[in-house]
LUMKE-379083 format. One record per residue: x, z, y of N, C-alpha, C in turn. Coordinates in steps of 0.001 Angstrom, whole numbers, plus 500000, padded with zeros to 6 digits. Atoms other than C-alpha are relative to their C-alpha. Layout:
N
XZYXZYXZY ...
% end
This chain:
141
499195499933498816868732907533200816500125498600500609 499499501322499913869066905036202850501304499785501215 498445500225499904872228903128203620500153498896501594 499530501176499206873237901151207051501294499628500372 498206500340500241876249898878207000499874499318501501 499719500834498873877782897165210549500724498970499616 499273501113500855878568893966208546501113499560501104 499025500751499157880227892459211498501233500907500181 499450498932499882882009895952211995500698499678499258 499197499478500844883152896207208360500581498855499904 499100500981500402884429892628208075501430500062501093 499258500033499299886267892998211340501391501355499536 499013499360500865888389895570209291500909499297498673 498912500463501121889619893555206580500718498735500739 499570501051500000892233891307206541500320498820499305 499312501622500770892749887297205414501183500323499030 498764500193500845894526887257201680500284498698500215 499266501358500120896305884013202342500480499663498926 498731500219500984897616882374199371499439500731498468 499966499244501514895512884187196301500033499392499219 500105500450500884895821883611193279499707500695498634 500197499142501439894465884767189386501110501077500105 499070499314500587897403886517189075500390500989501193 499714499278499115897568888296192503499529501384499975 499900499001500673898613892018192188498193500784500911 501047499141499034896236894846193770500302500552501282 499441500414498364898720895208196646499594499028500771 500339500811498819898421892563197252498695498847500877 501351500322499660894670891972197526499777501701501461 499939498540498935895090895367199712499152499699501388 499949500648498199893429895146203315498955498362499861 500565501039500276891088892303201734498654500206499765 501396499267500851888046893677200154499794500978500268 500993498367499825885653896473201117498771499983499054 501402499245501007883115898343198936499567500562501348 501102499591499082880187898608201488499178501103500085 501100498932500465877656900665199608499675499877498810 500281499948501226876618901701195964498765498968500193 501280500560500069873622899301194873499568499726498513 500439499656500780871790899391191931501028500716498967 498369499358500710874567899846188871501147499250500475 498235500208499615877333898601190845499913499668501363 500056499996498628877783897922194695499965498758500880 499725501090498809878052895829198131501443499796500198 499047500675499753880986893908198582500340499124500972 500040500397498870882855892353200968501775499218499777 498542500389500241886242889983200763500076498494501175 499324501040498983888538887603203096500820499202499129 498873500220500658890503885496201213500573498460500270 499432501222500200892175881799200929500543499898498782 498771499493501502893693880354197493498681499749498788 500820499783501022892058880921194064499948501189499523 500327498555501210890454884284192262500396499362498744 499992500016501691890932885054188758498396499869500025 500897499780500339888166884828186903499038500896499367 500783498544500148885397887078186352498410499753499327 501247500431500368882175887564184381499358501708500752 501041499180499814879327890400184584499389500241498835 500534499364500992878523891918181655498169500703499854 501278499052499749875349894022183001498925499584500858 501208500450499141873604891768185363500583498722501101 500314501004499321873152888530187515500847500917501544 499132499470498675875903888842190786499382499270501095 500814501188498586874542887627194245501372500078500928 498846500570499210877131885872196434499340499647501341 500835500541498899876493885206199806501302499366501091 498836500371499017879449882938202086499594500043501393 500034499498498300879738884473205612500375499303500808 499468500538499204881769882569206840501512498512499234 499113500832500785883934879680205677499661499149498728 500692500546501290883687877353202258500609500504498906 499152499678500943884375877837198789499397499493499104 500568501114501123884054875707195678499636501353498713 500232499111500725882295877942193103499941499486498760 499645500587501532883531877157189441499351500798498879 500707498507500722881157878552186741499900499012498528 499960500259501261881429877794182892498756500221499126 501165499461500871877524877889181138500419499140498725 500716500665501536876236876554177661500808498666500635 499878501108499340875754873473179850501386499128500354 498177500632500508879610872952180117500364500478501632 499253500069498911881919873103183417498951499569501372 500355500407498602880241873197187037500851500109501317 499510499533498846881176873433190281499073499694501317 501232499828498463878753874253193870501139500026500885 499815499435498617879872874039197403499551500976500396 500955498999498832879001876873199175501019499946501124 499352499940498568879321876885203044499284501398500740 500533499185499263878605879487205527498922500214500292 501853500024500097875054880675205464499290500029498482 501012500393500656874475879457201951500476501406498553 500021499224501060874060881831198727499652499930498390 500542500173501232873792882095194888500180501140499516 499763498930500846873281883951191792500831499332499166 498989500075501341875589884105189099499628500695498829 500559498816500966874049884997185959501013500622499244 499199499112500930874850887391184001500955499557498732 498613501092500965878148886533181593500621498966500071 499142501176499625879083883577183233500888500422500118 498736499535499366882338883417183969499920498540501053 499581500503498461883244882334187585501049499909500281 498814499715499305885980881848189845499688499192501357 500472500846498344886268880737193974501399499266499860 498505500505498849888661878264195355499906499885501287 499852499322498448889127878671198970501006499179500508 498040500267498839892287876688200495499500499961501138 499744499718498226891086876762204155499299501496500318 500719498577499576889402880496203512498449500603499932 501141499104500015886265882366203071500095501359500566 500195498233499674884572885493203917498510500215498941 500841499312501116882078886962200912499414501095500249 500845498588500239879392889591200646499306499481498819 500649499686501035878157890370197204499550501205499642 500668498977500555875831892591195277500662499393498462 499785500287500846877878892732192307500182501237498526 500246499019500680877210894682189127500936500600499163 498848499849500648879513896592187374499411500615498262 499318500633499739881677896409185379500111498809499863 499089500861500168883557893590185985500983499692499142 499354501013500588885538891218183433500728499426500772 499472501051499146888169889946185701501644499190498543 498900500854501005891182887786183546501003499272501282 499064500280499201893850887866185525501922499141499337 499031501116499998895841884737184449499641498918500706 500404501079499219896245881312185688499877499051498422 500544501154500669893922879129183164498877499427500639 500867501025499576891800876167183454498624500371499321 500666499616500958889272878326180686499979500971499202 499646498436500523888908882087180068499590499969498968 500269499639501861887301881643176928500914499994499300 498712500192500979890341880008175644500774501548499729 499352498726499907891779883499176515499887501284499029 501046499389500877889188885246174749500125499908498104 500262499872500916889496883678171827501308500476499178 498349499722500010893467883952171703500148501476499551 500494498756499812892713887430172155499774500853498598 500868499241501277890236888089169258501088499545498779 499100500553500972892886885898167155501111500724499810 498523499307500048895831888399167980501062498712500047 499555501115500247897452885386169193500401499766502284 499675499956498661897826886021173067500909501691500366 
% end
């Protein structure tokens, strides 16, 4: 089947989360994020936001990011240790699979991803979800 989206259309439906943060509920991401279209095992995406996400990995496959509009510092944890990319409007990456990620945003973005599900999101405010992880497995969080 095939699928056509009116990107400009569907963004002009959501509205700017001002102010996110890890810990921000699902209200109140409400009116922020659209699911576009199914795509392979998990779908097209679409988000407005300002602020910081929680963090999130991908269990099942490599996520593609693409910034529409606006910047956002992309924070990603490999082997390799602690990174962080600019991305500006126009520019795109992958995120492999199991990283864990997160955006910061203070003057705003706009996002389209092909992102696979599920999603790992860790909805606290740390500097290091593993730490979380391991807390976790320890019976200790």
């Amino acid at each position: 089947m095939t699928v056509v989206v009116d990107l400009a259309s569907e963004l002009s439906k959501l509205t700017m989360l001002e102010g996110r943060t890890p810990t921000s509920t699902e209200a109140d991401r409400a009116g922020a994020f659209g699911r576009l279209a199914p795509y392979r095992d998990g779908a097209i995406f679409v988000a407005k936001f300002s602020g910081i996400s929680a963090w999130e990995r991908h269990p099942q496959g490599d996520e593609i990011v693409q910034v529409l509009d606006g910047e956002t510092e992309l924070r990603l944890l490999t082997d390799a240790g602690r990174q962080s990319i600019t991305l500006r409007r126009g520019m795109m990456v992958i995120v492999p699979q199991h990283t864990w990620h997160q955006f910061v945003a203070p003057n705003g973005v706009s996002l389209m991803t092909a992102t696979p599900q599920p999603t790992e999101h860790l909805r606290v405010d740390v500097d290091d979800p593993r730490t979380v992880a391991v807390a976790r497995q320890a019976n200790t969080f």
